[in-house]
FIGUMAR-553285 format. One record per residue: z, y, x of N, C-alpha, C in turn; residue number from 1; residue in three letters. Coordinates in pm, whole numbers. Layout:
- n.pz_n.py_n.px_ca.pz_ca.py_ca.px_c.pz_c.py_c.px_pos_code
- Z_Y_X_Z_Y_X_Z_Y_X_NUM_ALA $
...
***
This chain:
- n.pz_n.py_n.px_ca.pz_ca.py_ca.px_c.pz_c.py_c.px_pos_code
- -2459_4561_11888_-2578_4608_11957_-2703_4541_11897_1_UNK $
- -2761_4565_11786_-2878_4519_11707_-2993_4519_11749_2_UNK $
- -2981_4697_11848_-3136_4684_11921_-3078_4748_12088_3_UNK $
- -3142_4665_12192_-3048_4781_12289_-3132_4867_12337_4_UNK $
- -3067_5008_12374_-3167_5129_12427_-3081_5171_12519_5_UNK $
- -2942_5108_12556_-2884_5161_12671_-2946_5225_12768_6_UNK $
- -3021_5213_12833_-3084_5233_12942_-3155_5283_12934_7_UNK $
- -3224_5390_13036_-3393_5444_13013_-3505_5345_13006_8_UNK $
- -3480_5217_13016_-3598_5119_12953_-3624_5138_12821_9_UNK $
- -3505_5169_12745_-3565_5135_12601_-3619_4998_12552_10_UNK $
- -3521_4923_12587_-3601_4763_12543_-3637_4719_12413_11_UNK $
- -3500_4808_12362_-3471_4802_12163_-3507_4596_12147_12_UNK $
- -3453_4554_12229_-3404_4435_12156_-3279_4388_12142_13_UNK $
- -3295_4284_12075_-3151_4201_11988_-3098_4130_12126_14_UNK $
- -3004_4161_12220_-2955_4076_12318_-2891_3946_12248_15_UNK $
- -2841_3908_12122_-2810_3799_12098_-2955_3656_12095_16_UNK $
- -3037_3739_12031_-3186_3682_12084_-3307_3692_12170_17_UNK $
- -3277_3812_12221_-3388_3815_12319_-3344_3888_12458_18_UNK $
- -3379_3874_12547_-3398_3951_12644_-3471_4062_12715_19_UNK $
- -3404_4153_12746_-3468_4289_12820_-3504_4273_12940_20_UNK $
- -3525_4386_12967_-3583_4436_13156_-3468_4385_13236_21_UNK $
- -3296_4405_13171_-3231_4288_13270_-3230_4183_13250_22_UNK $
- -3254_4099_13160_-3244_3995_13126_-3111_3931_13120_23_UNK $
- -3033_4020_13043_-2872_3979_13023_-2870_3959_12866_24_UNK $
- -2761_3885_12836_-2733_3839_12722_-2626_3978_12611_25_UNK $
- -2587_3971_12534_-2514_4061_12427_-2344_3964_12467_26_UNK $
- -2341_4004_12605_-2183_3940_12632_-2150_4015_12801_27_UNK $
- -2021_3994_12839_-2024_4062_12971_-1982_3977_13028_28_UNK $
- -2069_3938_13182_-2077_3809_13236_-1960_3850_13377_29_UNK $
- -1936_3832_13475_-1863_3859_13564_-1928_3775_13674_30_UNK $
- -1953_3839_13783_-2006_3708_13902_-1927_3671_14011_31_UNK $
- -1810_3788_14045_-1768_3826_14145_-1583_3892_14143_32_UNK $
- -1502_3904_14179_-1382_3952_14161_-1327_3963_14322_33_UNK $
- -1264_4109_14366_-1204_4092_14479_-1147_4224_14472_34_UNK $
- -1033_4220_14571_-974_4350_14636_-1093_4385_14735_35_UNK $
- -1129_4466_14692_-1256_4534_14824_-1151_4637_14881_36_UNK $
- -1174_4582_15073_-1101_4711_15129_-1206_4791_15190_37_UNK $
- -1381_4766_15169_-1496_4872_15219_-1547_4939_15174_38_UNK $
- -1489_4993_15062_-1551_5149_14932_-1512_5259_15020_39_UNK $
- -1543_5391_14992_-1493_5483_15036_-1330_5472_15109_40_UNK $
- -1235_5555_15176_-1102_5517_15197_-1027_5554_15067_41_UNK $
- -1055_5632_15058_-966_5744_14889_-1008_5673_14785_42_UNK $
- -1064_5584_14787_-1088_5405_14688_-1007_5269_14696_43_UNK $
- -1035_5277_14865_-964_5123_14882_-863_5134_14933_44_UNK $
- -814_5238_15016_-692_5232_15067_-625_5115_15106_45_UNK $
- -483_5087_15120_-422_5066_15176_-465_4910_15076_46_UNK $
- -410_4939_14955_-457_4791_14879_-585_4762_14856_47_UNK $
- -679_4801_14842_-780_4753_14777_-849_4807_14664_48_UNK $
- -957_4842_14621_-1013_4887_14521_-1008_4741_14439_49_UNK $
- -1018_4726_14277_-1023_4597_14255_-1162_4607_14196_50_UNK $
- -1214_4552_14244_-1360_4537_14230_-1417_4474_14128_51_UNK $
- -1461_4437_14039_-1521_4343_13943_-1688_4346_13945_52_UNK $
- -1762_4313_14001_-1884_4287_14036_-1938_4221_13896_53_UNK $
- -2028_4302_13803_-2079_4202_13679_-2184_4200_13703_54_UNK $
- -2215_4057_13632_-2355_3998_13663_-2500_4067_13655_55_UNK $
- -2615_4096_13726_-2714_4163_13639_-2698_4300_13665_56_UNK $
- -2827_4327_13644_-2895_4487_13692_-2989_4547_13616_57_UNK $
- -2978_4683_13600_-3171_4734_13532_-3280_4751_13625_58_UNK $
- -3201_4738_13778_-3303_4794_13880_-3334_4666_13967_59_UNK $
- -3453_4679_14000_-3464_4567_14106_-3567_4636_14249_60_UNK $
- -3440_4649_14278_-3419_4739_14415_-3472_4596_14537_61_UNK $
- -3563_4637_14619_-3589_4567_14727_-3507_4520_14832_62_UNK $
- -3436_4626_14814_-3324_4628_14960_-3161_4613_14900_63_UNK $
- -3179_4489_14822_-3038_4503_14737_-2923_4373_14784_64_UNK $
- -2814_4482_14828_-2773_4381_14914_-2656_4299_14831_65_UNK $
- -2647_4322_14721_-2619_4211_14613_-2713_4137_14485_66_UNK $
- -2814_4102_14596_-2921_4038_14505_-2890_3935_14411_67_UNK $
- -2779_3868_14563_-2743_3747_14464_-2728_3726_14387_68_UNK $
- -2646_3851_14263_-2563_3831_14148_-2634_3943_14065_69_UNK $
- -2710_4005_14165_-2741_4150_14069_-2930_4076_14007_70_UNK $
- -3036_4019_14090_-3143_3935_14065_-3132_3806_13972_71_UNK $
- -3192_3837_13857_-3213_3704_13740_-3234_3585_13841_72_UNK $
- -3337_3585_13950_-3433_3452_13977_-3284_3368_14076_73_UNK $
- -3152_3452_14126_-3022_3422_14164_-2925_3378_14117_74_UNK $
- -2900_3474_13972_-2780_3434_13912_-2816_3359_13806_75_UNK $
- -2905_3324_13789_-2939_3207_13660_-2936_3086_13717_76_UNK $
- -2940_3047_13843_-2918_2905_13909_-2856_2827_13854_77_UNK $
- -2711_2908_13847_-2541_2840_13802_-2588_2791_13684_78_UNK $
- -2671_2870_13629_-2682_2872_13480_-2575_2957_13363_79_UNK $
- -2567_2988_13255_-2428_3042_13168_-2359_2926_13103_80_UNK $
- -2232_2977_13091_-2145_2867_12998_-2120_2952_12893_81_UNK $
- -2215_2932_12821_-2256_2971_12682_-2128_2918_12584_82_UNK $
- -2091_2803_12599_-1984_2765_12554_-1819_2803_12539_83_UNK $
- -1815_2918_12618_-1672_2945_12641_-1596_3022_12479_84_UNK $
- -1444_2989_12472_-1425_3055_12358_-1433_3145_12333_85_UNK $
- -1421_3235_12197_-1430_3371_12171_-1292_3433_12193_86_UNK $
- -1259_3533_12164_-1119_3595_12222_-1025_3519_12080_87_UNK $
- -1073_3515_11963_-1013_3523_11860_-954_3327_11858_88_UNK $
- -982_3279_11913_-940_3104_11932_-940_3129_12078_89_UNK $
- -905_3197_12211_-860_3147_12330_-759_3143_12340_90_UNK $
- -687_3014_12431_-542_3001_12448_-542_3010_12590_91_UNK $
- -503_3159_12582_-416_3217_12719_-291_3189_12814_92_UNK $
- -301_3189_12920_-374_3170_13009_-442_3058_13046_93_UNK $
- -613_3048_13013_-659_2927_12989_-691_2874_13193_94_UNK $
- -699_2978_13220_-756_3002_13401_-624_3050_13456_95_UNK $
- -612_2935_13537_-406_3020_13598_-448_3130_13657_96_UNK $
- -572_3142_13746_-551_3249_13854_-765_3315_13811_97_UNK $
- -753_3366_13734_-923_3424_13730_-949_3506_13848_98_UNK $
- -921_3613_13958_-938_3633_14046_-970_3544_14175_99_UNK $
- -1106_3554_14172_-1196_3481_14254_-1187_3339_14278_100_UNK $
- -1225_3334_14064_-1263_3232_14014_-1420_3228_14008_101_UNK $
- -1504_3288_13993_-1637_3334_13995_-1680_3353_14103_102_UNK $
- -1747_3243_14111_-1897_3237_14242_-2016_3209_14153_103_UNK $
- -2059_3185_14059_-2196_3217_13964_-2158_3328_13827_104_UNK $
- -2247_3328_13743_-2250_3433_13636_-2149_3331_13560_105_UNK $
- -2022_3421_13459_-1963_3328_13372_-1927_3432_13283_106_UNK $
- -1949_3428_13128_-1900_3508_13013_-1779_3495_13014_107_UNK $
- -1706_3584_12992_-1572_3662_12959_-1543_3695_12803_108_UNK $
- -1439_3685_12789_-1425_3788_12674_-1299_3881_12655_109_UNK $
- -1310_3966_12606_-1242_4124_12575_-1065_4051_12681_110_UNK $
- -1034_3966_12606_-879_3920_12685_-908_3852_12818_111_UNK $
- -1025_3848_12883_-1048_3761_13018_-1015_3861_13086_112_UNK $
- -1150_3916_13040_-1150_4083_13123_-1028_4161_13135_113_UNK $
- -932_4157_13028_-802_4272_13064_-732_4149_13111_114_UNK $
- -724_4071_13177_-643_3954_13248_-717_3977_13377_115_UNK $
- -810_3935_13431_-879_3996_13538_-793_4122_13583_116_UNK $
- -822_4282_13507_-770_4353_13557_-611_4354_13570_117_UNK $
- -522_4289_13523_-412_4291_13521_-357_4184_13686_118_UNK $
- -441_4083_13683_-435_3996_13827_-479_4104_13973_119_UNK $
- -589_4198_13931_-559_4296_14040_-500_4371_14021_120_UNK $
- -416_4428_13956_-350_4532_13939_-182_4475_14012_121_UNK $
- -162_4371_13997_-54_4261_14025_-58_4263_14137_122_UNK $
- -195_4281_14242_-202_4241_14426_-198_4397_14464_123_UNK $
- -163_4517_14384_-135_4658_14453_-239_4683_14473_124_UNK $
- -374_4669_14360_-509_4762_14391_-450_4926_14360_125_UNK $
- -561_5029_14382_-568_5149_14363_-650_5167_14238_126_UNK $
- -726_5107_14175_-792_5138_14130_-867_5003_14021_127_UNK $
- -946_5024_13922_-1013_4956_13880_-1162_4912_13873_128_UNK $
- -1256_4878_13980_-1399_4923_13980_-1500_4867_13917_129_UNK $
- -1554_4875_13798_-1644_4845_13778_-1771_4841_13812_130_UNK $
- -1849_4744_13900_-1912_4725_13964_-2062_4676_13884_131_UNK $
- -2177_4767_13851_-2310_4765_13811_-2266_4747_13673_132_UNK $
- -2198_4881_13586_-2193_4811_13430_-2262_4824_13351_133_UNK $
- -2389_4916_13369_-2466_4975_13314_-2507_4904_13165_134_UNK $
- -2581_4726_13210_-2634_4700_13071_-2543_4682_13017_135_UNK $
- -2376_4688_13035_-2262_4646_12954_-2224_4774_12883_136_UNK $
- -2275_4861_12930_-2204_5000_12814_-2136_5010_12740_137_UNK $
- -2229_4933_12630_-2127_4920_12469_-2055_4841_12475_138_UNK $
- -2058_4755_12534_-1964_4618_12505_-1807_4702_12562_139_UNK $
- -1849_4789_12697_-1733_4845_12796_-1636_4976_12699_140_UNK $
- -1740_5035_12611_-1640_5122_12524_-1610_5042_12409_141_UNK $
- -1609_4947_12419_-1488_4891_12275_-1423_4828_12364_142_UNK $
- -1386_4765_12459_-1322_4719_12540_-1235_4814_12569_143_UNK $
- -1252_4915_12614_-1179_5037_12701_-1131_5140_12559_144_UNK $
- -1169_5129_12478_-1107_5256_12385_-984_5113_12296_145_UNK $
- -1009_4964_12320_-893_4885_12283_-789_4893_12388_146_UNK $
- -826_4912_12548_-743_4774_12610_-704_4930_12701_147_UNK $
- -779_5066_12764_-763_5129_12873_-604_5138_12859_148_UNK $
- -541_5188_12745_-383_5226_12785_-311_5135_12829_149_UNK $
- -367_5008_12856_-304_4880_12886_-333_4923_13050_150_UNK $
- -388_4962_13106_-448_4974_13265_-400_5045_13321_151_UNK $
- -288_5042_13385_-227_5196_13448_-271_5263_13568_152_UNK $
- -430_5220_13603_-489_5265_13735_-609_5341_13696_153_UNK $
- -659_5464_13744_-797_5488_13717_-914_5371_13754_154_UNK $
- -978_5429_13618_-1080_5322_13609_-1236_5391_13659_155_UNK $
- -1304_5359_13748_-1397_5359_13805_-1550_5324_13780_156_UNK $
- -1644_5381_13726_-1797_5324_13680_-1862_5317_13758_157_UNK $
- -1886_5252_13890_-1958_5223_14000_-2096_5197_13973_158_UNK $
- -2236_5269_13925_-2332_5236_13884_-2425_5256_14009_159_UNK $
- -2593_5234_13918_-2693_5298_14033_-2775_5410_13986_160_UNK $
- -2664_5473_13886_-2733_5616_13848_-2845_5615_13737_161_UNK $
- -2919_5499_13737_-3069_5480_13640_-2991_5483_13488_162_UNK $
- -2940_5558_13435_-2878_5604_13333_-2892_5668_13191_163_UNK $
- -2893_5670_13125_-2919_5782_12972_-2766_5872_12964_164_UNK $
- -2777_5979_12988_-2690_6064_12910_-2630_6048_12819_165_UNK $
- -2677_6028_12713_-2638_5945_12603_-2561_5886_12579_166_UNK $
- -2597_5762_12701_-2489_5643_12679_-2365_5681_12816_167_UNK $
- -2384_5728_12880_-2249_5819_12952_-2209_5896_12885_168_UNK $
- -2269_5957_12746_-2170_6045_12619_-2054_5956_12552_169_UNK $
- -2091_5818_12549_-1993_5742_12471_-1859_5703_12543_170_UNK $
- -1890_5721_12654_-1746_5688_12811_-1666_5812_12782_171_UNK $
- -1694_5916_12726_-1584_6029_12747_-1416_5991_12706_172_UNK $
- -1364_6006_12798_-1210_5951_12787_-1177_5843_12842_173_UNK $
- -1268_5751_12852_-1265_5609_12846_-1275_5547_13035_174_UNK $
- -1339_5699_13143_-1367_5679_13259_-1285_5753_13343_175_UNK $
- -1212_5738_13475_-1162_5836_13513_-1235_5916_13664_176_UNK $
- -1309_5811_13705_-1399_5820_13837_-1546_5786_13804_177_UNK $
- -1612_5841_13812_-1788_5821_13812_-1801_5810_13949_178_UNK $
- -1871_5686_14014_-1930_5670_14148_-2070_5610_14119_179_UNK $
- -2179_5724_14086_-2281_5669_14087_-2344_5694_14199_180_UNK $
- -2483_5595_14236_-2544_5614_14343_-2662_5719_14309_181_UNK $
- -2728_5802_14389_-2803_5903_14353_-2934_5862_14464_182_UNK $
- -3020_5802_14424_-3108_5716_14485_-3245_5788_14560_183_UNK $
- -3288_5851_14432_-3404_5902_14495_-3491_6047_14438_184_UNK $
- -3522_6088_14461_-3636_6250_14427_-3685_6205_14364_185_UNK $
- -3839_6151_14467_-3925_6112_14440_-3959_5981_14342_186_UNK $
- -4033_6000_14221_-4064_5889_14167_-4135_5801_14243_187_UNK $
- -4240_5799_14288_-4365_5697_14364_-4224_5589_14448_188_UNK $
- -4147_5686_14463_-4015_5587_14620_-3975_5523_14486_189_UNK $
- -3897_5586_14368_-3815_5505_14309_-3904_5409_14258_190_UNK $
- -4033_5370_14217_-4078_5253_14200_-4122_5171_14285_191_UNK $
- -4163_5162_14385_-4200_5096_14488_-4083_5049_14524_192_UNK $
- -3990_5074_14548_-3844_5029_14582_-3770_4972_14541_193_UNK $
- -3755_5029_14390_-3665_4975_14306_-3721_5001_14166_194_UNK $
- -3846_5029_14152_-3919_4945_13975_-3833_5034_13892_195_UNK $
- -3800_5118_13906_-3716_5241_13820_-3760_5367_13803_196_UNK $
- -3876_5369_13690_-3943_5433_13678_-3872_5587_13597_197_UNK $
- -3924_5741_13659_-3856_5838_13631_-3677_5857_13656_198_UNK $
- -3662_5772_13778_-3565_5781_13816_-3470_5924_13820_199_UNK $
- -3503_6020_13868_-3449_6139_13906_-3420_6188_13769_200_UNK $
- -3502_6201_13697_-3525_6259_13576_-3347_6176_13493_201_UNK $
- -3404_6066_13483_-3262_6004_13435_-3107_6045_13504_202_UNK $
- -3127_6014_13606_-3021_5941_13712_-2952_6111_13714_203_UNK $
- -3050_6235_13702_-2973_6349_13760_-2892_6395_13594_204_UNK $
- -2999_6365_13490_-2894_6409_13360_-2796_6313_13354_205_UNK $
- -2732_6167_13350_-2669_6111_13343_-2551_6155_13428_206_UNK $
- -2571_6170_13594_-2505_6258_13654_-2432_6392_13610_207_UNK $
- -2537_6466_13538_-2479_6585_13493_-2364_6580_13398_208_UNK $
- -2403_6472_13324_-2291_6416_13215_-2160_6362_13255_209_UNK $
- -2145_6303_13383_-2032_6234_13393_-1926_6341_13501_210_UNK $
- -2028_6466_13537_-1970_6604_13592_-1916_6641_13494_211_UNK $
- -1957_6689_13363_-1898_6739_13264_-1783_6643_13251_212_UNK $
- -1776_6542_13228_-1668_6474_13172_-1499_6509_13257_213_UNK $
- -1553_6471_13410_-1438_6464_13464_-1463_6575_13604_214_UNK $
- -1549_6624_13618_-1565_6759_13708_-1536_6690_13871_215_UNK $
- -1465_6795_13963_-1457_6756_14102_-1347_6619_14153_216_UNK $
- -1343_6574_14231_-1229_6531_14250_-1117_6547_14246_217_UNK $
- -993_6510_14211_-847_6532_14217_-812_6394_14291_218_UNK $
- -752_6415_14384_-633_6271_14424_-453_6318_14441_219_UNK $
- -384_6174_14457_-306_6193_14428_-216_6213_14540_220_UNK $
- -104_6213_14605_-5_6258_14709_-71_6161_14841_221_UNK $
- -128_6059_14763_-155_5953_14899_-251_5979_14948_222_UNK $
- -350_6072_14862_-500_6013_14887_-559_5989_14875_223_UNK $
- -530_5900_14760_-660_5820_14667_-705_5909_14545_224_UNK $
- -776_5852_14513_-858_5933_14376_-795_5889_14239_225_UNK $
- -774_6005_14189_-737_5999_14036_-864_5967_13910_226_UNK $
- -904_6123_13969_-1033_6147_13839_-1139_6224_13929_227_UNK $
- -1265_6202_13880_-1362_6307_13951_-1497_6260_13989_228_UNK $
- -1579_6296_14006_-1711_6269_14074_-1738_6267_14198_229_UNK $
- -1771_6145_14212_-1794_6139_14383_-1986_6063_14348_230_UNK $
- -2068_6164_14435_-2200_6101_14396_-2267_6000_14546_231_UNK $
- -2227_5908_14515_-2318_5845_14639_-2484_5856_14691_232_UNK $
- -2558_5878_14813_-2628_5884_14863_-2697_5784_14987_233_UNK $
- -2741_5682_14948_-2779_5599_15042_-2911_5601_15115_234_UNK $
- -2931_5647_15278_-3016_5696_15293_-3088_5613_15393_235_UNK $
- -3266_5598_15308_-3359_5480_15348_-3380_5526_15498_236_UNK $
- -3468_5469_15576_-3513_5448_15703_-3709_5499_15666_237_UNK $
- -3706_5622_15705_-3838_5666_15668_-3835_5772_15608_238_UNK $
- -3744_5801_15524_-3731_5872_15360_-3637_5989_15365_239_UNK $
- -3649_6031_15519_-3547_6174_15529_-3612_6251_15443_240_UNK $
- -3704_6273_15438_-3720_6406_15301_-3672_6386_15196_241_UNK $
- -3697_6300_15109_-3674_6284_14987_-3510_6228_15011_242_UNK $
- -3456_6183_15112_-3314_6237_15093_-3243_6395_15106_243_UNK $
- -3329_6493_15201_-3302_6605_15191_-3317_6658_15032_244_UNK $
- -3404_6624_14967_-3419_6703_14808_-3310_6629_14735_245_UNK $
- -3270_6533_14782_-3192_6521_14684_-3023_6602_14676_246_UNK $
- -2998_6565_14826_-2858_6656_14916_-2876_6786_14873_247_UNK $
- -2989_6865_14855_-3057_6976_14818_-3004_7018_14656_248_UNK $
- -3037_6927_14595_-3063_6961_14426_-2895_6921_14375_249_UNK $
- -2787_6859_14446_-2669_6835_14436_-2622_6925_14471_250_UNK $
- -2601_7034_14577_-2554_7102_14664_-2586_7257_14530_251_UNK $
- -2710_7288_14441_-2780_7432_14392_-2696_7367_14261_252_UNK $
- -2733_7247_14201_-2643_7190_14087_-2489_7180_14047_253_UNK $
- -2419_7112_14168_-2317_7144_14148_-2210_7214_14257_254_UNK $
- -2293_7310_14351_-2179_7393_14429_-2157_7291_14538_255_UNK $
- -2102_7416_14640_-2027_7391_14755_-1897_7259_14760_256_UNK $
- -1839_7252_14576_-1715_7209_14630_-1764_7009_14584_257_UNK $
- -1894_7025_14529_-1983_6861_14444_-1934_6768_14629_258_UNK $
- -1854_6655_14588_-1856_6534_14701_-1921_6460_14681_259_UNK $
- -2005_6417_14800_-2119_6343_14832_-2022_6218_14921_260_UNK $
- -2106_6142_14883_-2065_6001_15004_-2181_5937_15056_261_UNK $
- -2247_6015_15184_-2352_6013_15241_-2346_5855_15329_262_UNK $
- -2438_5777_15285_-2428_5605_15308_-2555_5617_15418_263_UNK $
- -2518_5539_15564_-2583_5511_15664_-2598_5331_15653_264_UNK $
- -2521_5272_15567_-2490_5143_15562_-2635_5038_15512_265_UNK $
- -2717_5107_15491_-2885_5043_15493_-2879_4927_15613_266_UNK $
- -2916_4768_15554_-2999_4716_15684_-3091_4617_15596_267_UNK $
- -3180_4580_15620_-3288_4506_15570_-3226_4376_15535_268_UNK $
- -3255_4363_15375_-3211_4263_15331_-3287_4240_15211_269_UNK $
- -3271_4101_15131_-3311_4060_15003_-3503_4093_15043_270_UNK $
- -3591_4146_14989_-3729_4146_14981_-3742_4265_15122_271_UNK $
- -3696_4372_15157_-3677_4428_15221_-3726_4341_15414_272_UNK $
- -3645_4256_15441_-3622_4208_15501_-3692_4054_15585_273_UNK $
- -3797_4075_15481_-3954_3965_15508_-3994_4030_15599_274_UNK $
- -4033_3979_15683_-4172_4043_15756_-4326_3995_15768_275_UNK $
- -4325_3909_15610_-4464_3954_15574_-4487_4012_15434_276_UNK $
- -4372_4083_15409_-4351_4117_15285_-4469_4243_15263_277_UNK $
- -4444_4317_15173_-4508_4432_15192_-4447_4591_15176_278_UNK $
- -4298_4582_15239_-4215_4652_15247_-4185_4685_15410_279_UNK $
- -4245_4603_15491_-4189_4631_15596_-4174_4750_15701_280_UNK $
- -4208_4861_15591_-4148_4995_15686_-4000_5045_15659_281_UNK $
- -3933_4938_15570_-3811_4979_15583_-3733_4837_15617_282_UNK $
- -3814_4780_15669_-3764_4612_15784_-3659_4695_15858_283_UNK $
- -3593_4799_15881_-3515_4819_15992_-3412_4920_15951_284_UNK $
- -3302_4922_16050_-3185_5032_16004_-3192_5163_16014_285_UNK $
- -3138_5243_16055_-3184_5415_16061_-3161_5401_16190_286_UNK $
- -3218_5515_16242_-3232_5531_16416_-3122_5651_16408_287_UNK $
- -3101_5659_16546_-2950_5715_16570_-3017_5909_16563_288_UNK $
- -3168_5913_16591_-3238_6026_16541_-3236_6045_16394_289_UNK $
- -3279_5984_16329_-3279_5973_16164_-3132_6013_16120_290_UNK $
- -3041_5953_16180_-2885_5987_16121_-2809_6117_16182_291_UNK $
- -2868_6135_16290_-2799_6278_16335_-2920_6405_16227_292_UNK $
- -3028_6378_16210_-3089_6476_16144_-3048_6522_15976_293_UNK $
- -3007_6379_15933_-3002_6383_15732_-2812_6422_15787_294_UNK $
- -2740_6403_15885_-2613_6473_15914_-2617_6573_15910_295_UNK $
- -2682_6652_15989_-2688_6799_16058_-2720_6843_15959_296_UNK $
- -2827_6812_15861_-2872_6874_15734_-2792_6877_15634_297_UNK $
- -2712_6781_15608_-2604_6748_15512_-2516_6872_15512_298_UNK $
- -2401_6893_15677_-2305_7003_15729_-2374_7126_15669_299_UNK $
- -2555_7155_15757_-2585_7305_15710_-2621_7349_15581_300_UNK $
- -2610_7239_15470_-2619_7299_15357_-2486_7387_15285_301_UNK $
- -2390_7327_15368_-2292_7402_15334_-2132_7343_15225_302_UNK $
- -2176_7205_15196_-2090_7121_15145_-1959_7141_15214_303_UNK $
- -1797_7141_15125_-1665_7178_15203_-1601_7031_15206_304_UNK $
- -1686_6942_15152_-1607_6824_15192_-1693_6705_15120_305_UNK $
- -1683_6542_15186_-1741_6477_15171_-1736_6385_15249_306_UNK $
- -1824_6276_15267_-1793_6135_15338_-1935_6128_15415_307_UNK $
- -1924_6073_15529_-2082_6070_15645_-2073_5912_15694_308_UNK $
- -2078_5840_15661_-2107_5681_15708_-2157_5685_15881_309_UNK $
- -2115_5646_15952_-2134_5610_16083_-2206_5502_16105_310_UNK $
- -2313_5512_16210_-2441_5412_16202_-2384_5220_16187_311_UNK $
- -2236_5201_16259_-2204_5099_16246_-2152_5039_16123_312_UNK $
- -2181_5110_15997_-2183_5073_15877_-2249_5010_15859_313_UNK $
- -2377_4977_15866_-2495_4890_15835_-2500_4762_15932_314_UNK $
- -2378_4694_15863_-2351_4566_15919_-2316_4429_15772_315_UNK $
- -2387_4347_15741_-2401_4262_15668_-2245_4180_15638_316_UNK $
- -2135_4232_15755_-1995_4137_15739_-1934_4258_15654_317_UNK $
- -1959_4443_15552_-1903_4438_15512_-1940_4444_15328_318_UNK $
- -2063_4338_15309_-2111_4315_15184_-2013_4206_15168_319_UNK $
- -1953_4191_15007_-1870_4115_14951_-1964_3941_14991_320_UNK $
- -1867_3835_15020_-1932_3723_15000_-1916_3646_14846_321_UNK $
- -2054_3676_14810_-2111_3658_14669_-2093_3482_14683_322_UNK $
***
């Protein structure tokens, strides 16, 4: 990666020397590891989605309720261990147990990472989730076009949608579930919010791309998900319209049969959650008016299936403890 353009930033710098808009390094850091049993059900099921939470973000979302690990001014505390070996001199198994070995940012390399997934795959996950991989892209398709036949679970790209087409062109084969989040319409919201400028514009071609790849859902005898698009929708406190255009432009785009996973799970957190901030019209959760209306609207558009979050989602005990 000589110059990086992953992203609709366009930073075009050298991550071995400089830093971008995320301010991540030319390595894939890991902050976090768990069986998550609070993803969708046809995710976590009975075992667990296996989650891998990596360090670092392109967005810096106000209301982000993994600031901890996803915010530079957070995960740089620990500091990096810049020092760790390369794959080509590590003596394996150097970490008896790497599953929820990580409570700060720590570099990996190509054999950590398929050890990681192999330790959840070992506790009866469903799945493999990659959790915010966005600035890791490239690093994730040489990884995955070496190691995927080694993984016998679908593998999962859990993003926040702020995407290039492009670089969701290079995943073909390599993904079996796209769960991106589908954030916002309106530009003026996506910057004020989350500093992600031309959001829609990105977030809906990137989307379009990872439809092409793997189309509707399929699951398997149990339940869970094989392959397919599931587009998440997390909906602000204020911002029923511009969640209607978006439920809207999913519904004319990709048909009756496109699954949505309509998120009520909003509660004021990270900058959000000041009250002398200058955010504080979304200081609060959705009103039980607000959620029966972006519902009712959801049903009459005509969607045959999909997921509706219940107001008691937006409870802080079921964010991972970072």
């Amino acid at each position: 990666m000589p110059s990086c353009n992953v992203c609709p930033f366009n930073c075009n710098v050298d991550r071995i020397k400089n830093f971008g808009v995320c301010g991540l390094p030319n390595k894939i850091l890991v902050s976090h590891v768990q069986q998550h049993f609070f993803e969708e059900p046809f995710i976590s099921g009975a075992g667990g989605s296996g989650a891998i939470f990596f360090t670092g973000c392109n967005g810096r979302c106000v209301f982000c309720q993994n600031y901890k690990i996803s915010q530079p001014e957070y995960w740089r505390i620990g500091g990096l261990d810049d020092e760790r070996k390369t794959a080509t001199d590590l003596e394996l198994p150097k970490i008896s147990n790497l599953v929820g070995f990580f409570k700060h940012s720590n570099s990996v390399c190509e054999l950590e990472l398929l050890k990681i997934c192999h330790e959840l795959i070992a506790k009866k996950v469903h799945n493999i989730n990659f959790v915010s991989p966005t600035p890791y892209t490239e690093l994730f398709c040489d990884f995955l076009r070496k190691y995927k036949k080694d993984i016998p679970v679908p593998i999962i790209w859990n993003s926040n949608g702020y995407e290039k087409s492009e670089s969701i062109e290079k995943l073909i084969g390599l993904i079996d579930v796209y769960l991106p989040d589908f954030k916002y319409f309106d530009d003026k919201i996506a910057v004020r919010y989350s500093m992600m400028p031309n959001y829609f514009k990105y977030a809906s071609g990137a989307i379009s791309e990872m439809f092409k790849q793997v189309g509707y859902p399929s699951f398997s005898k149990n339940g869970m998900i094989k392959k397919g698009l599931v587009i998440r929708h997390l909906v602000l406190p204020g911002n029923l319209e511009d969640s209607k255009k978006i439920l809207s432009w999913i519904f004319k785009t990709f048909g009756k049969k496109a699954y949505v996973s309509l998120m009520s799970q909003y509660y004021p957190t990270y900058k959000a959650s000041k009250s002398n901030s200058k955010f504080t019209e979304i200081n609060r959760t959705l009103s039980a008016d607000e959620h029966k209306e972006i519902t009712d609207y959801f049903i009459n558009l005509g969607f045959e299936d999909g997921l509706i979050q219940d107001l008691e989602s937006a409870d802080p005990a079921f964010t991972p403890d970072f």
